[in-house]
VMD Tcl script that draws the C-alpha trace (Angstrom):
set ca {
  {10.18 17.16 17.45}
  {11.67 19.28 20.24}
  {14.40 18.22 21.68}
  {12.18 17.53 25.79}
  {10.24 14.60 23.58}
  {8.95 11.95 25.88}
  {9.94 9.30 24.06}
  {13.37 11.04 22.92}
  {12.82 10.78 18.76}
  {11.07 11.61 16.16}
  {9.49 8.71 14.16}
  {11.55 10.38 10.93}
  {14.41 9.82 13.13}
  {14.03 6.50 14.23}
  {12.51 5.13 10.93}
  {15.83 6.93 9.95}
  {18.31 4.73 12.20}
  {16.41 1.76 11.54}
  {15.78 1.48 7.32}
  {18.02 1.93 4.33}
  {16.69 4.50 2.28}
  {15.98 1.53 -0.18}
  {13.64 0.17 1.94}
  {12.25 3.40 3.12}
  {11.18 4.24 -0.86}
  {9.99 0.12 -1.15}
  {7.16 0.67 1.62}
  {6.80 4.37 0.37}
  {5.43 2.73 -2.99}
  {4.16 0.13 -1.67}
  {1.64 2.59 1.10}
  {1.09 4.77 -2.38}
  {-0.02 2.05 -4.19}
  {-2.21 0.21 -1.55}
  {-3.66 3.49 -1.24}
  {-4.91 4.03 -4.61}
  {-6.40 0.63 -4.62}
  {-8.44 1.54 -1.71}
  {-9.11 4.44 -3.12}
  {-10.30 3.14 -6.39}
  {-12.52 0.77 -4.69}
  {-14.10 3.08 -2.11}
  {-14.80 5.55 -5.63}
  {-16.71 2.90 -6.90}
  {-18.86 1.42 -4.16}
  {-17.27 -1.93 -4.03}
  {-16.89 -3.88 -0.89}
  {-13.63 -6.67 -0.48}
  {-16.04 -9.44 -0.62}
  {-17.41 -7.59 -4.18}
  {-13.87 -7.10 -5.49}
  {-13.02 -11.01 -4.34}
  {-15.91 -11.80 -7.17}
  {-14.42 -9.64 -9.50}
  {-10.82 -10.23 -9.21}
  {-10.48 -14.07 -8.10}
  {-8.46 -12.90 -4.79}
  {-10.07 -14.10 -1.55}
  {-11.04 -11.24 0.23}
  {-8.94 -11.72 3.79}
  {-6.09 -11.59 1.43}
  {-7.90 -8.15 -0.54}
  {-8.00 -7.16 3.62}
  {-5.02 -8.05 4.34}
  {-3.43 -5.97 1.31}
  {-5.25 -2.58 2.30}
  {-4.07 -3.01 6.40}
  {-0.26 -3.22 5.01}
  {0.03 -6.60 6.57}
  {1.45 -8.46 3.66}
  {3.57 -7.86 0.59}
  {1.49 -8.98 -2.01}
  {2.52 -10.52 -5.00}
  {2.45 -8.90 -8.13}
  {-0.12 -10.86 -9.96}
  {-2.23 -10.42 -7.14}
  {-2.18 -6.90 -7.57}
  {-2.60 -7.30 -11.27}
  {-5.64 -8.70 -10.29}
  {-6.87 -6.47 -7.88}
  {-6.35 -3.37 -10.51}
  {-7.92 -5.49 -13.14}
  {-11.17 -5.74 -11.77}
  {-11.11 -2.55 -10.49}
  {-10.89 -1.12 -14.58}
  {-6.57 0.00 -13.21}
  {-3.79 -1.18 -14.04}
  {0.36 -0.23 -13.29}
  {2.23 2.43 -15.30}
  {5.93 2.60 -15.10}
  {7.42 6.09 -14.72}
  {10.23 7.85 -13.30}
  {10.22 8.81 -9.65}
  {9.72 12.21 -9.04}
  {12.95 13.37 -6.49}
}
mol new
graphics top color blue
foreach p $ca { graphics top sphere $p radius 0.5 }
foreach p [lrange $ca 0 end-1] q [lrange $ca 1 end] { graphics top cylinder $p $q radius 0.2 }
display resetview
């Protein structure tokens, strides 16, 4: 961002001054993986309501997942990619 910015930082920047890097890679997986869940569920035509039927979780917590506004527990994610045919694969991070 040039230097005349309005509002005097980049969001890189600020996100920067105000995270570890630790926590910076936590919500980094945790957007990638949120992602692909919504992704996996818009591929096959299922609405929250549909995947609270399939996977046991109430759907305002299914909504609340895909708007970022809680840290879900694992087994609730478990849950979530089990219905939708997914599950999670440990690998290395890619640097």
């Amino acid at each position: 961002m040039n230097e005349y910015s309005p509002i005097g930082h980049s969001w890189d920047e600020v996100e920067h001054e105000l995270y570890t890097p630790e926590e910076i890679a936590e919500s980094d997986l945790r957007v990638a993986l949120i992602g692909e869940l919504i992704k996996a569920r818009r591929e096959k035509g299922i609405s929250q309501k549909q995947l609270e039927e399939m996977s046991g979780v109430k759907q305002p917590i299914i909504a609340r997942m895909e708007k970022g506004s809680t840290k879900p527990q694992l087994d609730t994610v478990l849950k979530v990619l089990g219905a939708l045919g997914m599950t999670l694969k440990v690998v290395p991070i890619e640097k």
